[in-house]
KEKE-3310 file (N, C-alpha, C; in steps of 0.2 Angstrom, whole numbers, plus 5000, padded with zeros to 4 digits):
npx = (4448:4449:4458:4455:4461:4474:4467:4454:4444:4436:4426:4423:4415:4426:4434:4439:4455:4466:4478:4496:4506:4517:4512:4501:4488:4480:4471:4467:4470:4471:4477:4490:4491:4501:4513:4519:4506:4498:4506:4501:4490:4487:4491:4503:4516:4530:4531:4519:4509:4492:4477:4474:4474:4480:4491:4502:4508:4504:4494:4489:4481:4484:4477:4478:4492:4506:4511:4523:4529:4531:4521:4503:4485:4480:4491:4498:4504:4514:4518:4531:4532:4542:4546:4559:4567:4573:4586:4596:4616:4611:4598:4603:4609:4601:4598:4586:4580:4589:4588:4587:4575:4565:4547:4534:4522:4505:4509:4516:4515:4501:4487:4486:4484:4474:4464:4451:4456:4472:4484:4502:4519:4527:4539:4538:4532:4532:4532:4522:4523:4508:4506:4512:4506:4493:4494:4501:4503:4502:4512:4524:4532:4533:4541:4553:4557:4565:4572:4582:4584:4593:4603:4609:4615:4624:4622:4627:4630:4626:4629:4624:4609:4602:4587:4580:4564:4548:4538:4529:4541:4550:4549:4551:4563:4569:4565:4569:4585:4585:4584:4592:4602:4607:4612:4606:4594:4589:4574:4566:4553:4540:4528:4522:4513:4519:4528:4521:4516:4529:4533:4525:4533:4543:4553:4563:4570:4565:4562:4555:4563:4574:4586:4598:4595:4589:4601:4609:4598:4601:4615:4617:4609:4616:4630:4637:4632:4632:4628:4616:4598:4594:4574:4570:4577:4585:4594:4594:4590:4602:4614:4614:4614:4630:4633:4632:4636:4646:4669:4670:4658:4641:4627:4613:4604:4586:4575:4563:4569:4562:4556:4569:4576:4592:4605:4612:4631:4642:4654:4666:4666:4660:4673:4684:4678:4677:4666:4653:4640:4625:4612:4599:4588:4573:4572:4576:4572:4577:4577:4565:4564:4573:4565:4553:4559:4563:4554:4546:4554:4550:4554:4553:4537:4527:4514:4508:4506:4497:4483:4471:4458:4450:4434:4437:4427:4426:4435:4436:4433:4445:4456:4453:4456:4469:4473:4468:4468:4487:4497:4490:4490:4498:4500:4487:4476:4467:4453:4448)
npy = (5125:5133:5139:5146:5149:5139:5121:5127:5126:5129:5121:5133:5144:5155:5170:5167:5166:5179:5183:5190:5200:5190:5180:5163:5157:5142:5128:5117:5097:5089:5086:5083:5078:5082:5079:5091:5101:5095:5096:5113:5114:5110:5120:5117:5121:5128:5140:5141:5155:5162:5168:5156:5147:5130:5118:5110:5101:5097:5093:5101:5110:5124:5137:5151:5159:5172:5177:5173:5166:5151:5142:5138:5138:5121:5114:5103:5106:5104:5112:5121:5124:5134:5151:5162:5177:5181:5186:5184:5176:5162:5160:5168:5154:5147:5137:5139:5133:5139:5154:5167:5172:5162:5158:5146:5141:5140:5136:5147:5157:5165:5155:5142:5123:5116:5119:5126:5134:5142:5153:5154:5161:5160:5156:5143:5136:5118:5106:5092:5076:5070:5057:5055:5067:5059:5049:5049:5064:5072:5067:5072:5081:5077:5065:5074:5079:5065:5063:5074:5071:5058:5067:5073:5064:5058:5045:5029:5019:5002:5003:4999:5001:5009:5013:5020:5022:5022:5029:5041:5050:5041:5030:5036:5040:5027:5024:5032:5029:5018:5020:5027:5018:5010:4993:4986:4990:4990:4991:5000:5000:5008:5000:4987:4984:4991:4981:4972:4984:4988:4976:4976:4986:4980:4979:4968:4966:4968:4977:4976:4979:4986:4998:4987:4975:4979:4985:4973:4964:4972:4970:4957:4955:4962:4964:4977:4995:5009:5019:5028:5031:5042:5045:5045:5050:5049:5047:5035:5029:5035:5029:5016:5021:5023:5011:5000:5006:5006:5008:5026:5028:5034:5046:5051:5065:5067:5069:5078:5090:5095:5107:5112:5101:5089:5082:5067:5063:5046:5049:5044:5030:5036:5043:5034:5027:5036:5043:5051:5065:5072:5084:5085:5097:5100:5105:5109:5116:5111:5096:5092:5096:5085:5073:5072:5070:5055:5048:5051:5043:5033:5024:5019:5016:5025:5027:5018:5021:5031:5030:5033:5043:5057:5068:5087:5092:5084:5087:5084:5072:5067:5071:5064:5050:5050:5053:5043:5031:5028:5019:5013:5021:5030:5041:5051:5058:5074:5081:5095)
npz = (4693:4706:4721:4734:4745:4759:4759:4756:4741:4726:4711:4699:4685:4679:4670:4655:4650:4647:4636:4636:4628:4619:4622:4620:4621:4628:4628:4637:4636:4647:4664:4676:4693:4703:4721:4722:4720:4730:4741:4739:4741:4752:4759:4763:4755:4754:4746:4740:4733:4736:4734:4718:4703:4704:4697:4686:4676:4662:4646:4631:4618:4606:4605:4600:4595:4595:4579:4570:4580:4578:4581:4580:4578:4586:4586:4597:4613:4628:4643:4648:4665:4674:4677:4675:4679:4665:4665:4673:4675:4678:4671:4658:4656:4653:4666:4674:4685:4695:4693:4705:4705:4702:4697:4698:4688:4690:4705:4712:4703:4697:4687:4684:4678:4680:4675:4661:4651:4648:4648:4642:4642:4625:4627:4635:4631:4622:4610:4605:4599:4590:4595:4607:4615:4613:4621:4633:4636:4646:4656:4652:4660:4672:4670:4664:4678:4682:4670:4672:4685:4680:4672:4680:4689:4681:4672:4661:4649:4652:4666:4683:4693:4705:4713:4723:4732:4723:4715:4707:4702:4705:4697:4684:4684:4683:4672:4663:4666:4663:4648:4643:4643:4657:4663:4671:4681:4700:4710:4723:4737:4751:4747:4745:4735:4723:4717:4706:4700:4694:4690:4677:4670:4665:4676:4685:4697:4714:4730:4746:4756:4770:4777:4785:4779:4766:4760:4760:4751:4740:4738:4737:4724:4716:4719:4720:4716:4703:4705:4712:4714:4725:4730:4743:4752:4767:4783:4784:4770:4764:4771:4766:4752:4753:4756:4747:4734:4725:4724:4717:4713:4713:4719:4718:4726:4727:4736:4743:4755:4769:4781:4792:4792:4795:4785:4788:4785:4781:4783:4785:4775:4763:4758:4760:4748:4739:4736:4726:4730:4723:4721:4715:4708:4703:4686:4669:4653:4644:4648:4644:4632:4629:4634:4629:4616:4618:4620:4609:4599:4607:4617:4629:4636:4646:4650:4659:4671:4673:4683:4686:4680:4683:4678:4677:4688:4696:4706:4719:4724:4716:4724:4738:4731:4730:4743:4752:4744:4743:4742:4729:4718:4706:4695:4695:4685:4678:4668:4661)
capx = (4448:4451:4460:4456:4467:4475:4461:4447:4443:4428:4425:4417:4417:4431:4437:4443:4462:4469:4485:4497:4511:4523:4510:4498:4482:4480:4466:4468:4466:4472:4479:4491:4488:4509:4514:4518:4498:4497:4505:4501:4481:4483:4493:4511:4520:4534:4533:4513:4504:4485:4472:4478:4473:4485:4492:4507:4508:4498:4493:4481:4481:4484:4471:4479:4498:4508:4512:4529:4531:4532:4516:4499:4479:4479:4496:4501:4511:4516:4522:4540:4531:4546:4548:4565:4569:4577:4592:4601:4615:4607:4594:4605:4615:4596:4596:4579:4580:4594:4586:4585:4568:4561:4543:4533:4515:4498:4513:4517:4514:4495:4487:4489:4483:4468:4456:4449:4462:4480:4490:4509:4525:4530:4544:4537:4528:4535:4528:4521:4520:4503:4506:4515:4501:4488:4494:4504:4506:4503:4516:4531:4534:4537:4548:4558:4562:4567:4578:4584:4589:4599:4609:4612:4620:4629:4617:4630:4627:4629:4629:4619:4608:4598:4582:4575:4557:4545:4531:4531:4548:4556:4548:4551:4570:4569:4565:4573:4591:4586:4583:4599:4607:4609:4611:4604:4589:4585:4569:4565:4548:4540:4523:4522:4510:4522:4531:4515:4520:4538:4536:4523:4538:4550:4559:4562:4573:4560:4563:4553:4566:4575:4591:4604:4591:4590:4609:4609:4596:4605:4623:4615:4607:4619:4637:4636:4630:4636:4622:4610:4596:4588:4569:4568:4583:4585:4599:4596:4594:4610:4620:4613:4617:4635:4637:4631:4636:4655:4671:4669:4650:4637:4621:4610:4598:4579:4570:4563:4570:4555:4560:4575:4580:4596:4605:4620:4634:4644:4660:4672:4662:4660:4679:4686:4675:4680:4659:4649:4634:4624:4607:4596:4583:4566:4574:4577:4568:4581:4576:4558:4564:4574:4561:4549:4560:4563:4545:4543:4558:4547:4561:4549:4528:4525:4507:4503:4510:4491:4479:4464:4455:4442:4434:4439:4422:4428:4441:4438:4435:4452:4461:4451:4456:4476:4475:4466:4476:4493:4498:4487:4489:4505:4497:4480:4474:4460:4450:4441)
capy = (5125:5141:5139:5154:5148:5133:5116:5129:5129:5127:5123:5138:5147:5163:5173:5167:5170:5185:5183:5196:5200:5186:5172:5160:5155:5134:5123:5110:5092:5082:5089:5080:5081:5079:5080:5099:5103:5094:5103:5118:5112:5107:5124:5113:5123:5136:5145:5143:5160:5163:5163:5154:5140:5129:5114:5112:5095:5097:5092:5105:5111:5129:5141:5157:5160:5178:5180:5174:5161:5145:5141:5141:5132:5114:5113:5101:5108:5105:5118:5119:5129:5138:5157:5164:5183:5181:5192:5182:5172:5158:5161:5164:5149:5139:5133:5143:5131:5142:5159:5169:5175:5158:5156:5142:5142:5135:5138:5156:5163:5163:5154:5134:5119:5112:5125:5122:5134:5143:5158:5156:5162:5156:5152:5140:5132:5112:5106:5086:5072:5067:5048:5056:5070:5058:5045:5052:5072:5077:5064:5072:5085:5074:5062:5079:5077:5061:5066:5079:5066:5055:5069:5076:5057:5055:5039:5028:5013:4997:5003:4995:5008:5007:5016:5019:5025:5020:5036:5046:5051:5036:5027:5041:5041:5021:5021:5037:5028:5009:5021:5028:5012:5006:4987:4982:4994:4988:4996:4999:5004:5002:4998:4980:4984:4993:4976:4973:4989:4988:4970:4978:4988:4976:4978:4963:4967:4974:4977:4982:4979:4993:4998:4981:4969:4982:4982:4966:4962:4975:4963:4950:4955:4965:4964:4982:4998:5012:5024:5025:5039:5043:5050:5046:5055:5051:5046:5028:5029:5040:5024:5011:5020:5023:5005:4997:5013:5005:5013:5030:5027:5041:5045:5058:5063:5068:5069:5086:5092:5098:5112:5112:5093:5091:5075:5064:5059:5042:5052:5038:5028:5041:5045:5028:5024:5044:5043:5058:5064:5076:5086:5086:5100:5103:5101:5115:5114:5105:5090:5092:5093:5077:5069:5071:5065:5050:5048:5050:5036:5026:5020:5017:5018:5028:5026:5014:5026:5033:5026:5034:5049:5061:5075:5092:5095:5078:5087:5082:5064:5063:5070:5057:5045:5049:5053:5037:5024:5030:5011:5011:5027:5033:5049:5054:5064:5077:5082:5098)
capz = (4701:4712:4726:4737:4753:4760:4759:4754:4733:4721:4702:4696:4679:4679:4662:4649:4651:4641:4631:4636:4624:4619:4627:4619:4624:4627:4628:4643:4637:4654:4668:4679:4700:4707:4725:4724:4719:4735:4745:4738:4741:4759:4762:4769:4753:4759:4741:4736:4735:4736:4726:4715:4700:4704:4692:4681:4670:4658:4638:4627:4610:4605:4601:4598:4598:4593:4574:4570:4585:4576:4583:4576:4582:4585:4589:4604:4616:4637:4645:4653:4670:4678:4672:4677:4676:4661:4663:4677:4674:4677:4666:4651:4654:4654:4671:4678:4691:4697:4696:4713:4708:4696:4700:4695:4685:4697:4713:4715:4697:4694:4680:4684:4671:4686:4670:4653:4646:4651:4643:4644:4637:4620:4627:4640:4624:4621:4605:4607:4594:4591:4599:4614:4616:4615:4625:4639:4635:4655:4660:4652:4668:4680:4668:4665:4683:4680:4665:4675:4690:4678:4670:4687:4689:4674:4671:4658:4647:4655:4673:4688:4694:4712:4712:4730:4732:4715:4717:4700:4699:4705:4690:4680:4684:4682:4665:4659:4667:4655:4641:4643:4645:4662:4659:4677:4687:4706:4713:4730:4739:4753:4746:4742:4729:4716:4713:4698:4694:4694:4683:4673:4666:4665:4681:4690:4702:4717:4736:4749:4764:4772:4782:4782:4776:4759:4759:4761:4743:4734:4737:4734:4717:4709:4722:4719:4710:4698:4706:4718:4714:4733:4730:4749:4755:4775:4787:4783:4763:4762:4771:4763:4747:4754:4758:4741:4729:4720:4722:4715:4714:4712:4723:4717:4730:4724:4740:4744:4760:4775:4784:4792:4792:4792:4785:4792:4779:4783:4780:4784:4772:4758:4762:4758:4741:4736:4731:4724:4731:4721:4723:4708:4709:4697:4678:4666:4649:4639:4651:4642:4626:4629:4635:4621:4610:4621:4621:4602:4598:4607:4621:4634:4637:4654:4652:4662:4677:4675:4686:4686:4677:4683:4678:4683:4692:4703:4709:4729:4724:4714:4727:4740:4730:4730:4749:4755:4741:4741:4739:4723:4714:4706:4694:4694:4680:4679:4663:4663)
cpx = (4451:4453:4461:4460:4468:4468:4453:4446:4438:4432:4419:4420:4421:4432:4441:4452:4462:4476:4490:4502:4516:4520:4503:4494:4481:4474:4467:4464:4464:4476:4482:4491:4499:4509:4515:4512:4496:4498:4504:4492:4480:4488:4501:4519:4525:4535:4525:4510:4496:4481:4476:4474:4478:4485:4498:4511:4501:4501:4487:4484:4480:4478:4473:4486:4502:4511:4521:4533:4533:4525:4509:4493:4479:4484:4497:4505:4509:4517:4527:4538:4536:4547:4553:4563:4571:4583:4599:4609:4615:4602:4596:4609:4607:4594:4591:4578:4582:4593:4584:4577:4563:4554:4539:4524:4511:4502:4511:4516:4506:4491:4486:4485:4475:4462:4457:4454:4466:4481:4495:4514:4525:4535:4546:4534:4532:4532:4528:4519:4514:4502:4508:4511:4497:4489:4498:4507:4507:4508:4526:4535:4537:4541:4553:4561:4565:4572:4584:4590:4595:4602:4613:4617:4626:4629:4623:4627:4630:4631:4620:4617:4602:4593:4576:4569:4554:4539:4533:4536:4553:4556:4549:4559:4572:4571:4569:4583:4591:4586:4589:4605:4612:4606:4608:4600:4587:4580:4568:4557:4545:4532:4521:4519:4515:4526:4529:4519:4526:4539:4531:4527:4543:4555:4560:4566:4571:4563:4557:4555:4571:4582:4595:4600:4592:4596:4610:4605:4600:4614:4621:4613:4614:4628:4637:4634:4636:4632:4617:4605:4589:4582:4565:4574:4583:4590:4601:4596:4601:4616:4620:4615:4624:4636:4636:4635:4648:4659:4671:4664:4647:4631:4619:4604:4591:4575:4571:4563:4564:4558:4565:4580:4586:4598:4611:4622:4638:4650:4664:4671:4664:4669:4684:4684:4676:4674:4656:4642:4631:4616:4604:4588:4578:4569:4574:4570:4571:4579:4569:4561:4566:4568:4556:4552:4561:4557:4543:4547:4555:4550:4558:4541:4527:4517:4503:4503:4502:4485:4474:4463:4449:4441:4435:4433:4423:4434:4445:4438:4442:4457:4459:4456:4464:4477:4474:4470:4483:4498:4495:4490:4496:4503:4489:4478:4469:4459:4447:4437)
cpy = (5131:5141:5144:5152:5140:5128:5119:5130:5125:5126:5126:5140:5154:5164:5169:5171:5174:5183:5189:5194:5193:5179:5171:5157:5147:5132:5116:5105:5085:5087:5085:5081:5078:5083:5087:5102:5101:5097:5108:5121:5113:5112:5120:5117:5127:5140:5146:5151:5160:5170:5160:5146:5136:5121:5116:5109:5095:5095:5098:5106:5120:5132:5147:5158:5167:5176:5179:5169:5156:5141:5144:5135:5126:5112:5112:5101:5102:5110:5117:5128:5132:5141:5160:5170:5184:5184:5189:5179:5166:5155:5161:5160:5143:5136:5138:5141:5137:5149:5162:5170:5170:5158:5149:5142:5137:5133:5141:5159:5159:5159:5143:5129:5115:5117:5121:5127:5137:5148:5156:5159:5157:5152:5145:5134:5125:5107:5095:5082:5070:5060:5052:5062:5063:5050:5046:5059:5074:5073:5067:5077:5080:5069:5066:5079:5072:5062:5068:5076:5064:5059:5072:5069:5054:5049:5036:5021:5008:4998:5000:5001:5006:5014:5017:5025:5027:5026:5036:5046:5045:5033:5030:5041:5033:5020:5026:5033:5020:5015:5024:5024:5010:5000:4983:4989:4990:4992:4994:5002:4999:5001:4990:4979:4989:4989:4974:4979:4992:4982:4974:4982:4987:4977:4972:4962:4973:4971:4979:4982:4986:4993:4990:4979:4972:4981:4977:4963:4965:4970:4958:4946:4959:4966:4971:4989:5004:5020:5023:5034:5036:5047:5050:5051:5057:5047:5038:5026:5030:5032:5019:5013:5020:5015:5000:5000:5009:5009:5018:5030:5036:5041:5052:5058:5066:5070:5076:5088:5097:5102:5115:5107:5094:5082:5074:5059:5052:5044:5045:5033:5030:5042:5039:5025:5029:5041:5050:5058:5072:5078:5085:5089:5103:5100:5111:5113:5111:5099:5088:5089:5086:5073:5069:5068:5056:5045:5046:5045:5031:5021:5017:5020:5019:5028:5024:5017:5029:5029:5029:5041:5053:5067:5080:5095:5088:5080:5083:5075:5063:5065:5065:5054:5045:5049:5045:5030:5027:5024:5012:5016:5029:5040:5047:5059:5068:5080:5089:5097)
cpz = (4704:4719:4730:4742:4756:4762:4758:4744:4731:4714:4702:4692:4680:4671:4659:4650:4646:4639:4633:4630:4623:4622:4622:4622:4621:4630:4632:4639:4644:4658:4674:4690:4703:4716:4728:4725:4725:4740:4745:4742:4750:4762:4767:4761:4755:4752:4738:4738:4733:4735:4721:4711:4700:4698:4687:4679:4667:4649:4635:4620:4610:4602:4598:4600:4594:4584:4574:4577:4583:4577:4579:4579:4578:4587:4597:4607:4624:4637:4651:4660:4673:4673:4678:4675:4668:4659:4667:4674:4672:4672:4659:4650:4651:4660:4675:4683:4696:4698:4701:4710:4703:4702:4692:4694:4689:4703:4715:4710:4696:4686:4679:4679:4675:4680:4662:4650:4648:4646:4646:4639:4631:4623:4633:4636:4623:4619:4607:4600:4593:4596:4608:4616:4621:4619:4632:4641:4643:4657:4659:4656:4671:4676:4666:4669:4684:4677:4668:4682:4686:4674:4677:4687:4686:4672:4661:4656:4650:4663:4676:4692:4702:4710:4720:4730:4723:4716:4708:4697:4700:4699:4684:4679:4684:4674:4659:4658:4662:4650:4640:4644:4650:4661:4665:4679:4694:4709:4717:4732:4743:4753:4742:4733:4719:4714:4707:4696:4690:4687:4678:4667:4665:4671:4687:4695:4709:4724:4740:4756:4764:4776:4779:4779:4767:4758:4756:4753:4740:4732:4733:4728:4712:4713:4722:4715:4709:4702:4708:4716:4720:4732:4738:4752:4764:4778:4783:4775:4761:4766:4769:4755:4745:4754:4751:4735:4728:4722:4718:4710:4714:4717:4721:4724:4729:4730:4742:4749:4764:4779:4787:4794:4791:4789:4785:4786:4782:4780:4779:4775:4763:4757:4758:4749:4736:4731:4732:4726:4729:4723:4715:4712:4703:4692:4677:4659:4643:4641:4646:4637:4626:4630:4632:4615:4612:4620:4612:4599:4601:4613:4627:4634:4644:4654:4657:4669:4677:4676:4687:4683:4679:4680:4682:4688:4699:4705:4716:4726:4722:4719:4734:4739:4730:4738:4753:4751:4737:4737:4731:4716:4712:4702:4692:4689:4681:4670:4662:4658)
residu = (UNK:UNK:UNK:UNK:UNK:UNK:UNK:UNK:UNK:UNK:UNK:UNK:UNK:UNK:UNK:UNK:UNK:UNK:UNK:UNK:UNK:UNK:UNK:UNK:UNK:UNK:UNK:UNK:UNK:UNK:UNK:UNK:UNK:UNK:UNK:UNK:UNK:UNK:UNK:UNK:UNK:UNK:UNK:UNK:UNK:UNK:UNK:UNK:UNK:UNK:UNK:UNK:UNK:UNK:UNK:UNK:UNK:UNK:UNK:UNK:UNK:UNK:UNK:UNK:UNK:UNK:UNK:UNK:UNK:UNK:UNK:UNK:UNK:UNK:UNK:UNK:UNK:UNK:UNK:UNK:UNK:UNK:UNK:UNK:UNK:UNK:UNK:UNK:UNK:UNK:UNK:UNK:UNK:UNK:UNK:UNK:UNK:UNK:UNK:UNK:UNK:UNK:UNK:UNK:UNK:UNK:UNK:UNK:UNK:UNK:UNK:UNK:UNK:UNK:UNK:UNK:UNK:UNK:UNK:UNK:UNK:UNK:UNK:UNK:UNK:UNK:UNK:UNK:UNK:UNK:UNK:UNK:UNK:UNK:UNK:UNK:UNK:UNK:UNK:UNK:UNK:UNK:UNK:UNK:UNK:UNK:UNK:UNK:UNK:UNK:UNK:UNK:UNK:UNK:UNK:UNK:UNK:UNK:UNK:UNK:UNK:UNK:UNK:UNK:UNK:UNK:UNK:UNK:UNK:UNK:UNK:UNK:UNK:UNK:UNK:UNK:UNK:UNK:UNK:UNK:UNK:UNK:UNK:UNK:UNK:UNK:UNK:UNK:UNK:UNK:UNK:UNK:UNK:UNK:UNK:UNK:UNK:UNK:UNK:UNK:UNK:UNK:UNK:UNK:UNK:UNK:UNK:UNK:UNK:UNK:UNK:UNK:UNK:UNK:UNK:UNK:UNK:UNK:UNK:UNK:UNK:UNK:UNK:UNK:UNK:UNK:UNK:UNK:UNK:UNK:UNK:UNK:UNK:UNK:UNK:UNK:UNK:UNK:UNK:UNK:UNK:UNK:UNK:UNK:UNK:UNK:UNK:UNK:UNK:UNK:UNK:UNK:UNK:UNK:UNK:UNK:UNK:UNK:UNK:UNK:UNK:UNK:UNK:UNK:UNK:UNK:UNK:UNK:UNK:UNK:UNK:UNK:UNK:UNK:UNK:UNK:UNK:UNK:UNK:UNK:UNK:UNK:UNK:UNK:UNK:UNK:UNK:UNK:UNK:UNK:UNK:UNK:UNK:UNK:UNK:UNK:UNK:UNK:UNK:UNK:UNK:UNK:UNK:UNK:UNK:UNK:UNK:UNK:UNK:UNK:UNK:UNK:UNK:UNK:UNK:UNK:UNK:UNK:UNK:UNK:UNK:UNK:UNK:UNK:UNK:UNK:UNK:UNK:UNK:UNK:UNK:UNK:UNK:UNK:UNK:UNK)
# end
């Protein structure tokens, strides 16, 4: 898929990637569609550049990797999309998030996962179990951000964990905080219909009420939490997570701030409980690795998180189908 400029892109045949030095050429088997690709598609990004194949959850299989990588054809990777400088250092602590000049693969770096194949770095490379390839390989991106949320949190065994807004990553950041052993999850959203999807995964503690009235469930289910992770993030989540959130309580917040919003803290509040409110952005690629091993122990089946598959020549229909049932859809796949 070719994105020559915002809401204008075709599927047509372009080259065959070339390999530069140090990069492997991959073989697209699924291709995940996340909210970034969205804004990037309808031009609302403030970092995408154009032209541009965009995309960047994905599964494939190696075709050709450098001599001495570790790598060789057949081999199922992901890829961990953000390329840092590599010199910063941010960079050599690992946190690429944190690079002043990181860019990210199918954003701003050419090259995205929406094609039949890919070159990237080796060291973007992030090898997959068979089971966890062939059953949910393009989903381990966005439960990375997930991972990434709960260590941003300091997500502990036996804590009570609030979960507001169930999209991708909330669910992502649901099951990553049970598999790490929080001994209670309460989820929030406010699409009635991700309650199926919420027991579907064992969570039976669902909301779809808001301001006091959610306060107010959350008392009532759990008297109070250990940690609230905000993937809504606005005046009114941030006091409801102040007023639920324990003595010396956590809140990470997830939601991706729109341009220059600002957001109102409940000091007094905050103040009194001496609670921590942290930001958790992207992931790094330790998040990955974890998350495939979490994945390969078997600790949870995000599967069911994919609701529908097209192929990559239905591109405009799958994104249709994500704009018109937002209620319905939580990831869309694409095939080329």
């Amino acid at each position: 898929m070719m994105l020559d400029r915002p809401e204008e892109y075709r599927v047509v045949d372009v080259p065959m990637p070339e390999p530069r030095e140090g990069q492997a050429l991959i073989k697209i088997a699924r291709a995940g569609i996340c909210a970034s690709d969205l804004a990037t598609i309808h031009g609302v990004s403030p970092i995408a550049t154009y032209p541009l194949i965009p995309g960047h959850e994905c599964a494939g299989e190696i075709v050709s990797a450098p001599e001495g990588s570790g790598y060789r054809p057949g081999d199922r990777v992901t890829i961990f999309p953000s390329v840092g400088c590599g010199e910063c250092p941010a960079c050599r602590d690992g946190r690429t998030n944190h690079c002043p000049t990181f860019k990210v693969q199918g954003i701003n770096l050419p090259g995205g996962c929406f094609a039949e194949y890919l070159a990237a770095n080796v060291e973007q490379l992030v090898r997959l179990p068979d089971h966890v390839y062939e059953r949910c390989g393009p989903l381990v991106e966005p439960l990375a951000v997930g991972m990434h949320v709960n260590r941003r949190g300091g997500t502990s065994k036996g804590e009570t964990v609030l979960v507001i807004g169930t999209g991708v990553i909330g669910l992502a950041s649901a099951l990553v905080a049970r598999a790490q052993g929080a001994a209670k999850v309460l989820l929030v959203d406010r699409f009635e219909s991700r309650r199926e999807v919420a027991a579907g995964f064992g969570f039976a503690d669902f909301s779809t009420a808001s301001g006091e009235a959610l306060a107010a469930w959350v008392e009532s289910c759990a008297g109070s939490v250990d940690l609230v992770l905000d993937n809504v993030t606005n005046d009114q989540t941030v006091a409801v997570a102040a007023r639920v959130l324990r003595p010396g309580g956590r809140c990470v917040l997830v939601g991706m701030p729109h341009g220059e919003c600002s957001l109102s803290l409940p000091h007094p509040v905050i103040y009194r409980k001496e609670l921590s409110f942290v930001v958790s952005r992207n992931y790094v690629k330790d998040d990955f690795v974890a998350t495939v091993a979490l994945l390969d122990a078997e600790a949870f089946d995000p599967a069911p998180m994919i609701t529908a598959t097209y192929p990559l020549a239905s591109m405009a229909e799958a994104l249709k189908a994500l704009h018109d049932n937002p209620a319905k859809h939580i990831k869309v796949l694409v095939e080329p």
